[in-house]
C-alpha positions in Angstrom: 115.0 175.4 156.2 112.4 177.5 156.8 111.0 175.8 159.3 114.0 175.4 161.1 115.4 179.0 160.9 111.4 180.1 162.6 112.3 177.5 165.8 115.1 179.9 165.9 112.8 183.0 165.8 110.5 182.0 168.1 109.9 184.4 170.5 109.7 184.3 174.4 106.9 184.5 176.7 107.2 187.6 179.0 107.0 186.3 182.9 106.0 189.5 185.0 109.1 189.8 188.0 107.9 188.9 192.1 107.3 191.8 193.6 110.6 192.5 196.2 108.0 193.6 198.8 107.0 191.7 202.2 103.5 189.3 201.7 102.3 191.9 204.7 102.2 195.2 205.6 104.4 196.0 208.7 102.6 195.5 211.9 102.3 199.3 212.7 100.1 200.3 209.2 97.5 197.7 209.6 94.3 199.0 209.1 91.0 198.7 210.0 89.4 200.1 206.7 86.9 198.6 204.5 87.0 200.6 201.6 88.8 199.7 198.1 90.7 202.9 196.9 90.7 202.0 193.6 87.2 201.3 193.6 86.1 204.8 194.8 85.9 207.7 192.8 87.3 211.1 193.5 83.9 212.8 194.2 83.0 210.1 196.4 85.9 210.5 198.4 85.9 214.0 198.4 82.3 215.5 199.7 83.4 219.1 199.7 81.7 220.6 197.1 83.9 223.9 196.0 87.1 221.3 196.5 85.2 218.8 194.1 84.6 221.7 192.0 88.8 223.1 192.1 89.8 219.5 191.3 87.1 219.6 188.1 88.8 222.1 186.9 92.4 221.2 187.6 91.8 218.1 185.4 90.7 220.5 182.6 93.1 223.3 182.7 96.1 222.2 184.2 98.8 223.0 181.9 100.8 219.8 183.2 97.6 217.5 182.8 97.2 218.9 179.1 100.6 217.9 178.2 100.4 214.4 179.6 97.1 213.7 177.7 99.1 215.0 174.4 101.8 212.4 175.1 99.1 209.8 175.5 98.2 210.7 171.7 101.8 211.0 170.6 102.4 207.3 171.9 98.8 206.1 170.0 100.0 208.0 167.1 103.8 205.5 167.3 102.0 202.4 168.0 100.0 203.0 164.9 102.6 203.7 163.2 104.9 200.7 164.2 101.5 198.8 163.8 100.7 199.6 159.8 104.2 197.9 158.8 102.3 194.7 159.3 100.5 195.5 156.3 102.0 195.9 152.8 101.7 199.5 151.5 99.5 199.7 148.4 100.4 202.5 146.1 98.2 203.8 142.7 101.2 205.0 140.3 100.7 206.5 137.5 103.4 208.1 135.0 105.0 208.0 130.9 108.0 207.8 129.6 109.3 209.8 126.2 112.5 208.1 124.8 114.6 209.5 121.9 117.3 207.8 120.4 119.7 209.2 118.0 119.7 208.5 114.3 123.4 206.8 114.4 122.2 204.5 116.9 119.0 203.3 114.9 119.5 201.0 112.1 116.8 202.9 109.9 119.2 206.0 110.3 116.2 208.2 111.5 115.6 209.2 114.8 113.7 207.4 117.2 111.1 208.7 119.6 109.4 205.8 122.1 106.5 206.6 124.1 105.5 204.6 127.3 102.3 205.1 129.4 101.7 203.4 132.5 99.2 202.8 135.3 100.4 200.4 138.2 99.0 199.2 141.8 101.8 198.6 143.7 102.6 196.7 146.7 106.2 198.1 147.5 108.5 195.9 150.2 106.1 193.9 152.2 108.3 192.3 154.5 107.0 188.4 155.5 106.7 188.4 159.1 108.1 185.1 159.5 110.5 185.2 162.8 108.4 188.4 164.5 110.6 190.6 164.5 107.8 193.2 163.0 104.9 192.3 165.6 107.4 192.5 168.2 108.1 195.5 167.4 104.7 196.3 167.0 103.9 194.6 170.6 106.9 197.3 172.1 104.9 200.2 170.9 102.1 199.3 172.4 103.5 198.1 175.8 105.0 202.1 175.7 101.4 203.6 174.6 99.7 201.9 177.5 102.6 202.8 179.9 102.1 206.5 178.5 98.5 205.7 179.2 99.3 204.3 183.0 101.9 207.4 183.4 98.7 210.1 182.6 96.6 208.0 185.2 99.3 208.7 187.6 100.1 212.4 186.9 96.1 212.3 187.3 96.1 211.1 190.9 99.2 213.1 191.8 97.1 216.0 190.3 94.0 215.2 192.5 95.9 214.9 195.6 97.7 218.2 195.6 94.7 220.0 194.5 93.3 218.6 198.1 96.0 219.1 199.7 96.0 223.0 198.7 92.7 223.3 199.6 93.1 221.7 203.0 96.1 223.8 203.5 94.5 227.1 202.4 91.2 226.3 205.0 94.0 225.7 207.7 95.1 229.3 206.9 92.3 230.5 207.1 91.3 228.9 210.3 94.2 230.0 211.8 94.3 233.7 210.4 90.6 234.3 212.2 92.1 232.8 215.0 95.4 235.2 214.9 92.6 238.5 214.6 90.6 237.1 217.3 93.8 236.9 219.5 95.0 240.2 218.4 91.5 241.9 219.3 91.9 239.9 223.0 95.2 241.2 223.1 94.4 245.0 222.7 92.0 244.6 224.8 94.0 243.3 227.9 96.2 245.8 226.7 93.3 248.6 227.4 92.6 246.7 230.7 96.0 246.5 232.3 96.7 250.1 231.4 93.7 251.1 232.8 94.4 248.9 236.2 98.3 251.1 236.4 96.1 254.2 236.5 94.4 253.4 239.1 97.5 251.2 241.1 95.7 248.0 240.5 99.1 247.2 237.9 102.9 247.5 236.8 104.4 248.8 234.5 105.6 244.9 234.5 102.3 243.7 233.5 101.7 246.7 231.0 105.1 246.0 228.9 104.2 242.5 229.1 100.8 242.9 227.1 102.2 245.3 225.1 105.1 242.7 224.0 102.4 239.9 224.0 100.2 242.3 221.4 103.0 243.0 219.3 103.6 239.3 218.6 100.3 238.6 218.1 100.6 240.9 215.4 103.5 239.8 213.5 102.0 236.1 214.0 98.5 237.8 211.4 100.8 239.3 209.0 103.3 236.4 208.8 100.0 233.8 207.9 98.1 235.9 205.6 101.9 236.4 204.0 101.6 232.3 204.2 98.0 232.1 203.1 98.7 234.1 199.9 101.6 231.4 199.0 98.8 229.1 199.2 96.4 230.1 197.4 99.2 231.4 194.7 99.5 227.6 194.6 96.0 226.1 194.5 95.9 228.6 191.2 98.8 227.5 189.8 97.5 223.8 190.6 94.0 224.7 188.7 94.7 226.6 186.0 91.9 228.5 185.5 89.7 229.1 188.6 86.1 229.6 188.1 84.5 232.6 188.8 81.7 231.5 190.6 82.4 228.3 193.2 80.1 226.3 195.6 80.3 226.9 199.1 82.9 224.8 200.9 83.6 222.6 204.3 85.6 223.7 207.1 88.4 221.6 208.2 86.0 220.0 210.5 83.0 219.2 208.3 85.4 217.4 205.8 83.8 214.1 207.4 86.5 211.4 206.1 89.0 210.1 208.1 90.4 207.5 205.2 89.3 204.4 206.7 91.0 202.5 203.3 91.5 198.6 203.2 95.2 198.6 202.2 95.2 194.8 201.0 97.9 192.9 200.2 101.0 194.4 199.1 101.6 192.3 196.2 97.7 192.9 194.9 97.4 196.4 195.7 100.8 197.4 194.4 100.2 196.3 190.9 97.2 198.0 190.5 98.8 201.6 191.4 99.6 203.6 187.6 103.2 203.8 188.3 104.0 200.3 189.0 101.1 199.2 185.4 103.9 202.1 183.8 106.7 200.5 184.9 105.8 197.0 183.8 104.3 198.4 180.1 107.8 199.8 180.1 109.6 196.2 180.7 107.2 194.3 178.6 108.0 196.8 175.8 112.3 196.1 176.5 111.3 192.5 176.2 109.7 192.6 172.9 112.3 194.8 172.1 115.0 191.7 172.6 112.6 189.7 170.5 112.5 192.1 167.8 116.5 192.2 168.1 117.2 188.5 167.9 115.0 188.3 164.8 116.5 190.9 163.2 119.8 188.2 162.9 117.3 186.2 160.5 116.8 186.3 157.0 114.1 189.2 155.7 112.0 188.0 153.2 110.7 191.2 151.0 107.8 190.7 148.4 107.4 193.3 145.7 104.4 192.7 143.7 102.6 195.3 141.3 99.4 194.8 138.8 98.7 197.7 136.1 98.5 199.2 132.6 101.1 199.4 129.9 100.6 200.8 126.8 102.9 202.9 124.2 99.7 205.0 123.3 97.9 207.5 126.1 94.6 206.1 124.0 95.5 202.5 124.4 96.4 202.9 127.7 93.5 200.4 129.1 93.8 197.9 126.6 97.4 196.3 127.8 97.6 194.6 130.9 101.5 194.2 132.8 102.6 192.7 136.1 105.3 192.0 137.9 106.0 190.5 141.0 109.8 189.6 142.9 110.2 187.7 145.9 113.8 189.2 148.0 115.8 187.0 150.4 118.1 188.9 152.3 120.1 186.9 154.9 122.4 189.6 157.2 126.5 188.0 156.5 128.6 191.5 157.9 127.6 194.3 159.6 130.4 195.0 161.8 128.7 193.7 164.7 126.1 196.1 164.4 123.1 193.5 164.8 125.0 192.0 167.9 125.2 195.8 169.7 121.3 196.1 169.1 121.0 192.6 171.0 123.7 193.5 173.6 121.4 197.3 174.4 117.9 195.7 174.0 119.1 193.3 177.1 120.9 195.7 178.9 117.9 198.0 178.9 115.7 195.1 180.0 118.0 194.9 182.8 117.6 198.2 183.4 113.8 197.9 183.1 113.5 195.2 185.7 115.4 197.5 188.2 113.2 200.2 187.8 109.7 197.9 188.3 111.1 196.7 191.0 112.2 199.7 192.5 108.8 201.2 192.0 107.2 198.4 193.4 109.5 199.1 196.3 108.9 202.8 196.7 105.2 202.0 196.9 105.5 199.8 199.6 107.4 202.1 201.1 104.9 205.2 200.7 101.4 202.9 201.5 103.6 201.5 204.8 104.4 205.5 206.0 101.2 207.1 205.2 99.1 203.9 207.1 101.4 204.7 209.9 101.0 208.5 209.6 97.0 207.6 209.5 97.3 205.9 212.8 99.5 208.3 214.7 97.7 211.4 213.3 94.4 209.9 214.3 95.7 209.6 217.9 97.4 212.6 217.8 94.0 214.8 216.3 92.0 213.3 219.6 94.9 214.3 222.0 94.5 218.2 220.5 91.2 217.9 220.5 91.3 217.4 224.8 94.1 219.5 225.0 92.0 222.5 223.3 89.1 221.4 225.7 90.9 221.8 228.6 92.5 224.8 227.6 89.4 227.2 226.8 88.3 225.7 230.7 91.3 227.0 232.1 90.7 230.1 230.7 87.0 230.3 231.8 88.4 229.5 235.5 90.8 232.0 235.2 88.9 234.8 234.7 86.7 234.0 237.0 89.6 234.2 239.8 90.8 237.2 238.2 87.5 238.9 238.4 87.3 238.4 242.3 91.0 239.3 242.9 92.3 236.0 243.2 94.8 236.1 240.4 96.6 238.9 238.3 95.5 239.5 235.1 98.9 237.9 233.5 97.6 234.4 234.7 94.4 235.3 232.5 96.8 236.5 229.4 99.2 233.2 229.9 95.4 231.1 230.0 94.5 232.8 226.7 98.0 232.0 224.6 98.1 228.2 225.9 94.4 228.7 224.4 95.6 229.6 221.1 98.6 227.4 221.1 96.0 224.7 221.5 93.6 225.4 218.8 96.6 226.2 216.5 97.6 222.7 217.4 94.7 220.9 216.7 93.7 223.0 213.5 97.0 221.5 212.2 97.1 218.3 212.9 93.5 218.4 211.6 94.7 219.5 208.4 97.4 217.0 208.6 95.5 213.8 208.8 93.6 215.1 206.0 96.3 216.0 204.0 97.7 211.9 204.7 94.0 211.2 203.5 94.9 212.5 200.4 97.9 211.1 199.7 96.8 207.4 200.8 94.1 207.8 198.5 96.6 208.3 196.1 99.0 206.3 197.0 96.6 202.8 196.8 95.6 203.9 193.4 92.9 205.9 193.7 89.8 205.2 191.4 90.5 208.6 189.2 
């Protein structure tokens, strides 16, 4: 019979779903790269020393990081928890007993006093693992430790990217401020120079109103990105935590000298390796084990009780009397008002719901890796386009005021020279900052080597 009832038990082997992705990566993200992201450490991908230094930190003091680590140790804590009911518990009892009984009810007619001492080592309800219900249950608490484990790793990378991402973000600021002042200190100065040329009838008042309009902006465009930079770098120190006091010099935007030239794989390999998707399957292998532990639970529970100790009805004599017991408990479940059958029904229905959610991870990864090996490609060609654009720019300019100097040109041609200037270094300090800001992100995204 028992054999028999533990065919029933038996408990079935997990088989990991196909990933619903595509075997390739769409023809527009193919890369180029050589480099395994999940093979390359942080530090190595990121040379900048002060950022290596922000992200140090961040991983320390982040208030956010601290609180993932703790549920880390809360789900260790469960799983060893779960884990100890697959050994009996051995308890040292000790205690008396003082009895007194009535003189009526003794047949000597005088009372009765019994004394009882004893000393017992007890194995109390140590339940026979025969159908595995227990170690499945044990198996669930582990899948949803390490997917606590995988879901830190993840917050971790998540953590990493932002930090670079505020950094790159708050050098782009600052690019861009020093490049506001040095527009608004050009901008006074044509100012000075076309009111000077009115004086002597070599301008309009046209031209004069126009500087002074073209000043005024330039102005409002400083105070509106330190305003912006602050936001930042309000951020960054939200992001860190604690920022040291003392931090190595940094890169600019351009010395950042990585371009995240990242071998993307194949989807189905590189997918499963990212912490979200390793979380989401702990978290399905844990609702399987949990159907296992269910359907066992509709089998019969064998309980052993078994104790080994002292009895004695004298405190002195106590070590001289030797008792035991020991009793063996079948109990088979016959009614429970369908109670076992609802715990079978919402372990499967939150498999179900499991297997959604892996595979809409898996999905949404795809999805990211496939936009930000796209984003790498465009931003690539778009950097290089800026890059001639603010060439050709700070020429015109030069020719310009060389025609303006000899009279061939009014000074506005100069002043419209200098803002397609600054419109093209603004342009290519962003997209700059952009294509390291995808960087970041596809580092994360291909499951970085935290």
């Amino acid at each position: 019979m028992v054999a028999l009832l533990g065919a029933c038990g038996q408990t079935q082997e997990f088989v990991r779903p196909a990933a619903p992705v595509p075997a390739q990566w769409p023809v527009a993200a193919q890369s180029v790269g050589q480099d395994d992201a999940a093979k390359i450490h942080w530090k190595a991908y990121f040379p900048d020393p002060r950022l290596q230094a922000l992200i140090e930190a961040a991983l320390q003091n982040n208030r956010d990081m601290r609180i993932a680590a703790a549920r880390v140790e809360e789900a260790r804590a469960q799983y060893a928890m779960v884990r100890a009911d697959r050994l009996p518990t051995v308890n040292l009892i000790g205690g008396a007993t003082y009895t007194g009984t009535p003189s009526d009810l003794v047949n000597a007619g005088t009372p009765a006093l019994y004394e009882r001492y004893d000393m017992n080592i007890t194995s109390v309800s140590y339940e026979v693992d025969f159908w595995g219900r227990i170690s499945s249950l044990s198996e669930a608490a582990k899948s949803s430790f390490l997917s606590t484990q995988e879901a830190q790793r993840a917050f971790q990378l998540s953590l990493i990217a932002d930090v670079a991402n505020a950094y790159f973000t708050l050098l782009q600021f600052d690019e861009l401020t020093q490049l506001a002042s040095d527009t608004l200190s050009m901008r006074e100065a044509a100012l000075d120079v076309v009111a000077k040329g009115r004086d002597i009838g070599g301008s309009y008042d046209f031209e004069v109103e126009q500087a002074s309009s073209t000043l005024e902006s330039s102005r409002s465009t400083l105070d509106s990105l330190k305003h912006q930079r602050n936001i930042t770098q309000n951020r960054l120190t939200y992001l860190v935590g604690d920022v040291p006091a003392a931090l190595p010099q940094g890169l600019t935007l351009r010395e950042q000298g990585f371009d995240a030239a990242l071998a993307p794989g194949v989807p189905a390999e590189v997918l499963l390796l990212r912490p979200d998707v390793m979380a989401a399957e702990q978290r399905l292998r844990a609702a399987h084990a949990n159907i296992d532990a269910a359907r066992a639970a509709f089998l019969p529970k064998i309980m052993l009780t078994a104790g080994v100790g002292l009895a004695s009805q004298g405190l002195s004599t106590l070590f001289s009397g030797a008792a035991w017991n020991f009793a063996p408990t079948l109990a088979v479940p016959l009614f429970d008002g369908g109670k076992l059958a609802a715990s079978l029904d919402l372990a499967e229905v939150r498999k179900v719901i499991a297997v959604a959610d892996y595979e809409k991870t898996i999905q949404l990864a795809f999805r990211e890796v496939a936009d930000l090996l796209s984003a790498r490609e465009s931003l690539s060609k778009q950097l290089r386009s800026a890059e001639i654009n603010e060439k050709a720019q700070a020429k015109r300019l030069e020719i310009s005021m060389a025609r303006n100097k000899v009279g061939l040109t009014a000074y506005l041609e100069v002043l419209d020279s200098q803002r397609e200037l600054v419109s093209a270094q603004q342009g290519a300090t962003q997209a700059r900052r952009a294509q390291l800001e995808a960087s970041a992100q596809l580092y994360k995204a291909l499951g970085g080597g935290a």
